[in-house]
C-alpha positions in Angstrom: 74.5 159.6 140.1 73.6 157.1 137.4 72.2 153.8 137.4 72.2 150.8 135.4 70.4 147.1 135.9 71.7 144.0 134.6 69.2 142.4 132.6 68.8 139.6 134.9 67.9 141.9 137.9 64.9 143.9 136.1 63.6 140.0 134.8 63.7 138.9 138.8 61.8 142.1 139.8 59.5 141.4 137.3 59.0 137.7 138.6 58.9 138.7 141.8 56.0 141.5 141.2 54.3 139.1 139.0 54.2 136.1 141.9 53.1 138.9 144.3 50.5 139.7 141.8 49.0 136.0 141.4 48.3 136.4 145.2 46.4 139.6 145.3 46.8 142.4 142.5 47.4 145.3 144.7 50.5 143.0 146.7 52.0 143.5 143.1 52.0 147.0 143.3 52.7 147.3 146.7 56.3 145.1 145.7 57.1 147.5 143.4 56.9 150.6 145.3 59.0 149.3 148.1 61.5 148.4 145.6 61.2 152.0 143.7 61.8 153.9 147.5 64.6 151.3 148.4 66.7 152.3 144.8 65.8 156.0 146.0 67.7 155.1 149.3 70.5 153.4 147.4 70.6 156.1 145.1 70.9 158.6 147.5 72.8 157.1 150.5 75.0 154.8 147.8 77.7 153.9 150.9 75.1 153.3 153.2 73.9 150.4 153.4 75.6 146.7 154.4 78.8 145.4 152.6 78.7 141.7 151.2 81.8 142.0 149.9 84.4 144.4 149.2 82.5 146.2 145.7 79.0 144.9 146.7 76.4 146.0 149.2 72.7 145.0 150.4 69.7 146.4 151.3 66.5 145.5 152.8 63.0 146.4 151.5 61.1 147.7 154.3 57.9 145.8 153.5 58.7 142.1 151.9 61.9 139.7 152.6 63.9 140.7 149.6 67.0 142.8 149.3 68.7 144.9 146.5 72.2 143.6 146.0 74.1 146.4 144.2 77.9 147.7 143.7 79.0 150.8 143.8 81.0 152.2 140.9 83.0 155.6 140.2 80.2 157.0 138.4 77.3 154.7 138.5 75.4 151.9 140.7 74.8 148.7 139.2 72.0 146.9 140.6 72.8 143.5 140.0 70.3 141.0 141.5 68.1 140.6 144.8 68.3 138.4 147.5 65.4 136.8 149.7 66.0 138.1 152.7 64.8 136.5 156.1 61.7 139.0 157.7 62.9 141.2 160.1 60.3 140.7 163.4 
């Protein structure tokens, strides 16, 4: 299945990795590849994952208190944004 981003969703990730990265360089890094195997989840299990509304779904990074908000379309996924998400203890 394709994928797009809207442009506002890559410019939060890259926010987001940057802050990460003012704290330590490697929590940068570690951001992004939680973010890369939670699109490979969405990618692969599209349905999967939490309905916000009736076209959009969440999910959860494993490692950091962000989620991927995304929609679902006939032959794509739009990611459209993120959410801080509260941790999961």
């Amino acid at each position: 299945m394709n994928y797009t981003f809207h442009p506002h969703a890559e410019r939060e990730l890259e926010e987001i990795e940057s802050h990460y990265d003012s704290i330590l360089h490697e929590l940068g890094d570690r951001f992004r590849e939680d973010v890369e195997m939670t699109l490979s989840r969405i990618l692969e299990f599209p349905n999967g994952w939490q309905l916000l509304s009736k076209a959009t779904r969440r999910c959860r990074l494993s490692r950091f208190p962000y989620a991927i908000i995304y929609r679902v379309r006939k032959d794509e996924i739009r990611f459209a944004g993120g959410s801080a998400s509260p941790s999961q203890t």
